[in-house]
GULO-702428 format. One record per residue: x, y, z of N, C-alpha, C, CB in turn. Coordinates in steps of 0.001 Angstrom, whole numbers, m for minus. Each point is the difference from the previous one (the first is absolute). Glycine has a CB too. Layout:
[[X; Y; Z]; [X; Y; Z]; [X; Y; Z]; [X; Y; Z]]
...
//
This chain:
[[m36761; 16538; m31042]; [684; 232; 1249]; [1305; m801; 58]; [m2214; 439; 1115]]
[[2547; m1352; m1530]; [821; m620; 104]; [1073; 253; m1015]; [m1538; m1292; 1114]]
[[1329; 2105; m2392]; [904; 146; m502]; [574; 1447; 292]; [m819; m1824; m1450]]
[[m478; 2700; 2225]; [1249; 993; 1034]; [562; m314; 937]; [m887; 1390; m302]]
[[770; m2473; 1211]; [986; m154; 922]; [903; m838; m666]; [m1340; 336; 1950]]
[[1865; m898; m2664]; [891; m587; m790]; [699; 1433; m325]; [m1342; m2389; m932]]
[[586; 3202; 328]; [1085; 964; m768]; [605; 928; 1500]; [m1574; 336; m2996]]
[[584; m426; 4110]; [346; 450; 1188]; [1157; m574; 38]; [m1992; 347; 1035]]
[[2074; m1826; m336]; [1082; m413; 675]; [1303; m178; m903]; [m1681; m1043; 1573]]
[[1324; 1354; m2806]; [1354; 313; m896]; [797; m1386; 30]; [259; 2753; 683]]
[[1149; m2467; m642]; [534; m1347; m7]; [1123; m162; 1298]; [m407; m108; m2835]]
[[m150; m391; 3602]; [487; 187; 1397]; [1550; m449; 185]; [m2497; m412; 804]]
[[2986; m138; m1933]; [1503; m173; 19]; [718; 784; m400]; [m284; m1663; m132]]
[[m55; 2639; m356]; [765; 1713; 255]; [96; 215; 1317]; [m998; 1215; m1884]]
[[177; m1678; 2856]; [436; 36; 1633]; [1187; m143; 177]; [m1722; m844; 715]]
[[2048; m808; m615]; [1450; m569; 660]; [852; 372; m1288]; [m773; m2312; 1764]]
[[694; 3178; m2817]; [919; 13; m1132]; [766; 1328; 651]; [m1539; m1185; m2352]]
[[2627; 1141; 2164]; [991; 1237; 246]; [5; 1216; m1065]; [1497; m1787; 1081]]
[[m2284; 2259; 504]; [173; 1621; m917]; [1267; 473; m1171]; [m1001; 751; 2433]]
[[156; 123; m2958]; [1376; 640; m1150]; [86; 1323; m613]; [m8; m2109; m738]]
[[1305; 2799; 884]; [m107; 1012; m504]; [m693; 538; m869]; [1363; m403; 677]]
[[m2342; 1564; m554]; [m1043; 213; m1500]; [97; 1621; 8]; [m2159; m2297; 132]]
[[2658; 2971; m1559]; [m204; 1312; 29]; [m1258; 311; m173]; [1960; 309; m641]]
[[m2720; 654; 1763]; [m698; 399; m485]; [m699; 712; m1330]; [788; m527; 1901]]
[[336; 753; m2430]; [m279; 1064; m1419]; [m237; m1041; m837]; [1587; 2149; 166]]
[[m1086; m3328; m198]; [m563; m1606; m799]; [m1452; 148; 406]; [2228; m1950; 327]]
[[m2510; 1555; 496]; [m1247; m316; 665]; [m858; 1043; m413]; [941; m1154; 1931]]
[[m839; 2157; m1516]; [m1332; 1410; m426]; [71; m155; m2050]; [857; 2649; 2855]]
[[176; m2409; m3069]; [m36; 15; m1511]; [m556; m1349; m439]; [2029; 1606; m216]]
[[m1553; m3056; 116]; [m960; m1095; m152]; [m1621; 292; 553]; [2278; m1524; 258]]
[[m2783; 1726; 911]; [m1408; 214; 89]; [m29; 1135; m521]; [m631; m1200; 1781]]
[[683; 2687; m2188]; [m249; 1434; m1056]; [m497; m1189; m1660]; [2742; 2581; 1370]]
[[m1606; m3381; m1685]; [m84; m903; m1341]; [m1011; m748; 661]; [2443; m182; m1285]]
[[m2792; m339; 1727]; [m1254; m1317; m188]; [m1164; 1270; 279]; [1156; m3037; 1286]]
[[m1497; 4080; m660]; [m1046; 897; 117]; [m207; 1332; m1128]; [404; m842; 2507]]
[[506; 1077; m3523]; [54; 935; m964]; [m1166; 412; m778]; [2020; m784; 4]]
[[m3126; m918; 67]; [m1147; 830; m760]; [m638; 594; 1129]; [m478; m1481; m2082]]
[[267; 1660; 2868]; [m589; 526; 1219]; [428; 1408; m145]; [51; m2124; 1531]]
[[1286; 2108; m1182]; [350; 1216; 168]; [m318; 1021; m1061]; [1540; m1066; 1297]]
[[m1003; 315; m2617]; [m1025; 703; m1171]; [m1124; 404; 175]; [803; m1094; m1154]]
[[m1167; 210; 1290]; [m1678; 617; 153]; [m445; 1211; 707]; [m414; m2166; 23]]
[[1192; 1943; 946]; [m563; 1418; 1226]; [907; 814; m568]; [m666; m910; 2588]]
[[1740; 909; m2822]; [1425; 1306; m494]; [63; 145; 1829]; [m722; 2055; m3170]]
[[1088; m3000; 3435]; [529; m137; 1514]; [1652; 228; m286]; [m2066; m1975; 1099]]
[[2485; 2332; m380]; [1869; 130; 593]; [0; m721; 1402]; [707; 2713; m1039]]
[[173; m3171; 516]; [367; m1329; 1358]; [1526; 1154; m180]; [m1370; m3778; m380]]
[[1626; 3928; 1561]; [1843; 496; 520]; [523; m1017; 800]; [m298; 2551; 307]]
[[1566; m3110; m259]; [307; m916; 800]; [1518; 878; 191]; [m1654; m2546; m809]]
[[1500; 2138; 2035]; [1470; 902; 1056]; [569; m1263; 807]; [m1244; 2800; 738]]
[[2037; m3445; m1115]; [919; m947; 1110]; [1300; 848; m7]; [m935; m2691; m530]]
[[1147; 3256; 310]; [1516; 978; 342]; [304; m366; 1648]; [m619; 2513; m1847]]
[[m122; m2118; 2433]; [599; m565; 1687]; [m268; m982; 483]; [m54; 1624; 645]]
[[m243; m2792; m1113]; [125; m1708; 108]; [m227; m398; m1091]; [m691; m422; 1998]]
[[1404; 544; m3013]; [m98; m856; m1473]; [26; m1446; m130]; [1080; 1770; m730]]
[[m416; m2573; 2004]; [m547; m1853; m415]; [m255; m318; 2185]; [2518; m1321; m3428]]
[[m3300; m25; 3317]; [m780; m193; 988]; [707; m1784; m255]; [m2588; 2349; 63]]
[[2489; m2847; 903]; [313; m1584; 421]; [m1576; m624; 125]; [2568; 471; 1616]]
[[m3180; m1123; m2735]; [m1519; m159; 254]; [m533; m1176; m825]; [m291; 2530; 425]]
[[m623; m2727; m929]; [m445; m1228; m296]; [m399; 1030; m1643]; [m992; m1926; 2915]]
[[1386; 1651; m3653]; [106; 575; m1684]; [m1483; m324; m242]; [2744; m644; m1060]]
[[m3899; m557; 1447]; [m975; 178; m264]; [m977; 707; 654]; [775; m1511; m858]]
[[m747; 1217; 2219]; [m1077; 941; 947]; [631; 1260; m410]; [m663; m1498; 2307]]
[[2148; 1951; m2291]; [m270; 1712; m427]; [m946; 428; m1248]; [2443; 275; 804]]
[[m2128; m1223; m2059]; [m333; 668; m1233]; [m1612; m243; 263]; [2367; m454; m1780]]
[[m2832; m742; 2615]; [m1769; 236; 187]; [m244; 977; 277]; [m560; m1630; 654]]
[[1029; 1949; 694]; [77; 1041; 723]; [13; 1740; m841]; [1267; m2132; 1636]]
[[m758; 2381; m2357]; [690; 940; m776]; [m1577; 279; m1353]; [3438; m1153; 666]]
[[m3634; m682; m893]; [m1479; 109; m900]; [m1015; 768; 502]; [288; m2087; m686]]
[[m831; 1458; 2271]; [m1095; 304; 131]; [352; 1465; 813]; [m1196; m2629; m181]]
[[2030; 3183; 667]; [51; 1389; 275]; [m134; 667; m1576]; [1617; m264; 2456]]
[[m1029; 265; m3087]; [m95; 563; m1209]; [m1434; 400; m703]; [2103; m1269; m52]]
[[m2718; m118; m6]; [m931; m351; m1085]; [m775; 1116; 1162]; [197; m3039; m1643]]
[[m515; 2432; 3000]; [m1412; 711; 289]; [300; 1596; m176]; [m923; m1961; 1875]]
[[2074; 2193; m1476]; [77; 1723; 172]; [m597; 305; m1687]; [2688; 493; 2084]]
[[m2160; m746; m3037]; [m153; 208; m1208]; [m1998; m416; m82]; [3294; m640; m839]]
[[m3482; m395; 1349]; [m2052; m963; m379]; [m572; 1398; 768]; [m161; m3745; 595]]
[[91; 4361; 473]; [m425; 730; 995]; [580; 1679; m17]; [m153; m2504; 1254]]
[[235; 2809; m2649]; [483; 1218; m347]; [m1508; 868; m87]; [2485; m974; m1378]]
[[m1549; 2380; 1752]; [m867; 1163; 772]; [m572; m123; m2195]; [1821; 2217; 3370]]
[[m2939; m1760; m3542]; [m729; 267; m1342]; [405; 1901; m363]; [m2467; m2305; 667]]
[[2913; 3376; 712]; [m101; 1140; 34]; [2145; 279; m562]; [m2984; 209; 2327]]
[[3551; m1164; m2220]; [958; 337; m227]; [1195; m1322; m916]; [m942; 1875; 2254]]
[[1579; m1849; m2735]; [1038; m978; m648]; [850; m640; 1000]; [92; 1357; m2006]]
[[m471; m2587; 2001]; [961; m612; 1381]; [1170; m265; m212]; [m1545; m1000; 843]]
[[1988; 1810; 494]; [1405; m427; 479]; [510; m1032; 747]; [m90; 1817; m162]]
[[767; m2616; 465]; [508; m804; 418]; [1949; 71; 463]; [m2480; m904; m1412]]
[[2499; 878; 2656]; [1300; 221; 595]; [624; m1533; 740]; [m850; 2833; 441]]
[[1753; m3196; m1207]; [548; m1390; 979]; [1339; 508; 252]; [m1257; m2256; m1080]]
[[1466; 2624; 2745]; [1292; m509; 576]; [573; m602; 656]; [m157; 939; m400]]
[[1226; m1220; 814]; [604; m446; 909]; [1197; 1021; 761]; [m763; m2193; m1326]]
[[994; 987; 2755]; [692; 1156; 867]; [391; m867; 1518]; [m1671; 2408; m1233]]
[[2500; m1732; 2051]; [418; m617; 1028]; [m895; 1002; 1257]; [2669; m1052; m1274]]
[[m3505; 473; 2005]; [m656; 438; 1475]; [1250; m420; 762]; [m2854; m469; m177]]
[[3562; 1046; 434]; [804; m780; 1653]; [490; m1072; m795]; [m1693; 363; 2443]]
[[1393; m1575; m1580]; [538; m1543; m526]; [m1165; m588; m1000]; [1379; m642; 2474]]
[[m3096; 1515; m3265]; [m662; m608; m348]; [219; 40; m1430]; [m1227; 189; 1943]]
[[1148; m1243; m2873]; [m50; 499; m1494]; [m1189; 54; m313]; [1848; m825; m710]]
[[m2133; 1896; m16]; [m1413; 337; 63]; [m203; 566; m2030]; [m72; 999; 3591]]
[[m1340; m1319; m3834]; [m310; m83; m1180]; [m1325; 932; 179]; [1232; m2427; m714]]
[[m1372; 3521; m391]; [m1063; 882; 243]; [m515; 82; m1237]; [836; 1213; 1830]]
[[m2217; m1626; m2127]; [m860; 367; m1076]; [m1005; 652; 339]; [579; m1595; m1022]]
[[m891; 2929; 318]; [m566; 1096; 89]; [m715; 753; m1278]; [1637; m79; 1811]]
[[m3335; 7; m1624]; [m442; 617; m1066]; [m947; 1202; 191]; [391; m2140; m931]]
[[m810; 2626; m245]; [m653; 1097; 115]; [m1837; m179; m456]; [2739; 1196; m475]]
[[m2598; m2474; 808]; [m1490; m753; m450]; [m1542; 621; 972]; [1794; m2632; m536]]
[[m2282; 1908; 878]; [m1700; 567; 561]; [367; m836; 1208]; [m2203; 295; m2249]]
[[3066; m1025; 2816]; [513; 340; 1431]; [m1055; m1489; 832]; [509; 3616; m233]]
[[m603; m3909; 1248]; [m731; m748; 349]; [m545; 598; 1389]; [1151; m1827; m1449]]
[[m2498; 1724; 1704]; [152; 772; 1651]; [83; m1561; 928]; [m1962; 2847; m315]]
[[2904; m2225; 953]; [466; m558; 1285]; [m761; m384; 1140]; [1522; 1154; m676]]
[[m2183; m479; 690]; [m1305; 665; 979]; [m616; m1274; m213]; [m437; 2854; m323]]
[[m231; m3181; m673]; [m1079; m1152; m488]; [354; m1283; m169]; [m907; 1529; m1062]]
[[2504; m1742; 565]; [346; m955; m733]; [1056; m569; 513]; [m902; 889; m1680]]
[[1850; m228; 3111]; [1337; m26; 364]; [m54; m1738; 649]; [482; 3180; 561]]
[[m1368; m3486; m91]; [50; m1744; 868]; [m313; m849; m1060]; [m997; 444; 2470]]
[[274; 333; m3569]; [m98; m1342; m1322]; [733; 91; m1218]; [m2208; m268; 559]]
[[3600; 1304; m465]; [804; m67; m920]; [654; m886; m784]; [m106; 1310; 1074]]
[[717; m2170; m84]; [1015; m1707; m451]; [m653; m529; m68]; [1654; m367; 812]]
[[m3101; 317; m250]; [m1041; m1160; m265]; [m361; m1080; m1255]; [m717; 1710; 1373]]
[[978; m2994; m1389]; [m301; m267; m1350]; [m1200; 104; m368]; [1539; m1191; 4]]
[[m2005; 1158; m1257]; [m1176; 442; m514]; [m677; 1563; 452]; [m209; m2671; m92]]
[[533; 3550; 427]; [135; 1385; 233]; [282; 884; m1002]; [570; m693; 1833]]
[[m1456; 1649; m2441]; [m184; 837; m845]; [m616; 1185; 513]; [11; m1708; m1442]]
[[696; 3112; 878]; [m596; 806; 649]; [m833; 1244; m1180]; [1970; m734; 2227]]
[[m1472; 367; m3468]; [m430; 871; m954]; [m607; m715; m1381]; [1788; 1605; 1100]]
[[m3331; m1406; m652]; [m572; m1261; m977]; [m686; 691; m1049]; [m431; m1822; 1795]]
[[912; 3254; m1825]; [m643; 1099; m1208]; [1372; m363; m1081]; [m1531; 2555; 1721]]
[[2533; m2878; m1404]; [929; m640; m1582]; [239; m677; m629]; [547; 558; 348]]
[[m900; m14; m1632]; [m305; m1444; m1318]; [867; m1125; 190]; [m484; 1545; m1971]]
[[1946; m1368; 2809]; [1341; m699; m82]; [m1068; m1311; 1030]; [2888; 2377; m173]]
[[m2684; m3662; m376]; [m433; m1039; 1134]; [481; 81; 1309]; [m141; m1363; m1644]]
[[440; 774; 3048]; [824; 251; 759]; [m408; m1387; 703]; [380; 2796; m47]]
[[99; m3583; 649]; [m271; m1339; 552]; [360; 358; 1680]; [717; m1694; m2499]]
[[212; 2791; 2427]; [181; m48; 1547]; [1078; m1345; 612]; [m2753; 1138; 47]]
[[3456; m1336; m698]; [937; m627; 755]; [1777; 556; m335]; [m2083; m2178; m6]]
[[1804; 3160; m914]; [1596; 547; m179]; [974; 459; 1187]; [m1020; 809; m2047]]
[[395; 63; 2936]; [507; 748; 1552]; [146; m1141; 1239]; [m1508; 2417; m627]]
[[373; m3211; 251]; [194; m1424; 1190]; [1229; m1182; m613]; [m3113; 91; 734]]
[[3157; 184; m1937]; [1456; m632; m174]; [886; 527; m199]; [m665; m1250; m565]]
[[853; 2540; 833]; [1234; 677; m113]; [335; 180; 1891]; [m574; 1491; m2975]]
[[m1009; m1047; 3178]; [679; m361; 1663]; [499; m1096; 820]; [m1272; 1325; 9]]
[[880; m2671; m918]; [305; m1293; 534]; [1564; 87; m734]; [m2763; m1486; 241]]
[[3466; 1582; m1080]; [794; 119; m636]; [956; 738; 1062]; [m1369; m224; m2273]]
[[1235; 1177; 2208]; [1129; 807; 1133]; [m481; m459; 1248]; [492; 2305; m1205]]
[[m1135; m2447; 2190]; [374; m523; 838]; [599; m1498; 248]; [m1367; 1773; 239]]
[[747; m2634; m1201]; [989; m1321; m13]; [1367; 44; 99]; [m1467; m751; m1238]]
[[1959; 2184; 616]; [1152; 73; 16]; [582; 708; 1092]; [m283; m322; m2124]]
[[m293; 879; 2926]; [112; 891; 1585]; [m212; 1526; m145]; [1874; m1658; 916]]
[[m1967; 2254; m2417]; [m632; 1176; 562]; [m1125; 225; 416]; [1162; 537; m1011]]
[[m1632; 820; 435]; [m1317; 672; 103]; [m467; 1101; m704]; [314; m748; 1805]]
[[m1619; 572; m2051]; [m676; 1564; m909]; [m714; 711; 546]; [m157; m800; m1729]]
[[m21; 1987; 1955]; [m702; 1116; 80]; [m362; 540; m1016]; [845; 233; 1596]]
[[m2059; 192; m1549]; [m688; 862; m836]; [m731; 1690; 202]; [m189; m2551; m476]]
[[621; 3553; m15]; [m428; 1459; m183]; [m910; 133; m511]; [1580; 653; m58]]
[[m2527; m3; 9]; [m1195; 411; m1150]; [m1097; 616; 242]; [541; m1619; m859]]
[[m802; 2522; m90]; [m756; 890; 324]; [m1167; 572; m1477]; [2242; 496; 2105]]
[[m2971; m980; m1922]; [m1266; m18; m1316]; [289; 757; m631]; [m1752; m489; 779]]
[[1608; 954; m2083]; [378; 1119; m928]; [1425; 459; 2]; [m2231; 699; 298]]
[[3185; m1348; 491]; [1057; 831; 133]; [1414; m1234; m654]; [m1358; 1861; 2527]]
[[866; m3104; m2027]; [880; m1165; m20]; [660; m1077; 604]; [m95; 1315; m838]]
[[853; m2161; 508]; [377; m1091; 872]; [1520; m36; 50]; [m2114; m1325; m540]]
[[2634; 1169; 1533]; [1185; m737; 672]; [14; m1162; 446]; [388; 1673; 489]]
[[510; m2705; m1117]; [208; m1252; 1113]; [1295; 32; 459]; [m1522; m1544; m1024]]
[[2059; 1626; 1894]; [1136; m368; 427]; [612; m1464; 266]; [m604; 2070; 670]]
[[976; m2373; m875]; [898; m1631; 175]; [848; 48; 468]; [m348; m841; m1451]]
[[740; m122; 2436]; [1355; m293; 1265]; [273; m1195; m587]; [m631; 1012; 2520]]
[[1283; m874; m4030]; [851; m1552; 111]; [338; m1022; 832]; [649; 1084; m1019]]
[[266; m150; 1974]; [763; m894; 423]; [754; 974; 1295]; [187; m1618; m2581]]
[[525; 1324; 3489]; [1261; 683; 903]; [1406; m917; m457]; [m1751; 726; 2451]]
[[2435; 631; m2397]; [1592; m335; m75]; [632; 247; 1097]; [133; 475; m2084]]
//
């Protein structure tokens, strides 16, 4: 326990450290390279689209965590009936910068699981060989909101997952 909340609370002087320009297309391509045997494995396609917000003012480590554990699970929690896809974009809501990862995996129901999602230690699919500890989503949600956004989540069993991310307002 203690060496997940350590890896939880990360290194809290990326807090008061000044944000910095980071292209996204750095960021998705560095995590695609540290996850490649994965993706191998499944013959997953990751697409990444920053064309309409290509760099973000942000903390270079909480994004690229951030960027891990959206990645990894969409890819750990892949549908078995089809070759997973994986969609990361970005984009401007109004004044929100917003980050969208989207798969075509076995989906989570909402219905059952929606109040114990961020939860740490929370697992919802214990039929996959992949381990899962349950703290990836509770630190990605502690992660963006430390920083003032917010996540929402889409999903629908057999069909797939959306997270949406509110970086930030401009």
């Amino acid at each position: 326990m203690v060496e997940d909340l350590a890896r939880i609370m990360l290194d809290y002087r990326e807090l008061i450290k000044d944000s910095e320009n980071i292209s996204l297309e750095e960021i998705g391509n560095s995590v695609l390279q540290q996850l490649q045997g994965m993706i191998q494995e499944y013959d997953a396609k990751v697409i990444l689209n920053f064309r309409d917000y290509p760099t973000v003012t942000y903390s270079k480590v909480y994004l690229e965590s951030i960027f891990l554990n959206m990645i990894s699970n969409a890819l750990k929690y892949h549908s078995l009936h089809r070759k997973p896809k994986v969609h990361v974009s970005s984009y401007l809501d109004g004044d929100r910068v917003m980050l969208s990862f989207s798969d075509n995996g076995i989906g989570i129901d909402l219905q059952a699981h929606g109040e114990d999602l961020f939860k740490m230690y929370k697992t919802f699919h214990n039929d996959k060989k992949e381990a899962s500890k349950g703290i990836g989503l509770f630190m990605t949600k502690n992660q963006v909101e430390t920083r003032g956004g917010k996540i929402e989540v889409e999903s629908k069993p057999g069909v797939g997952t959306t997270f949406l991310i509110q970086l930030y307002r401009i």
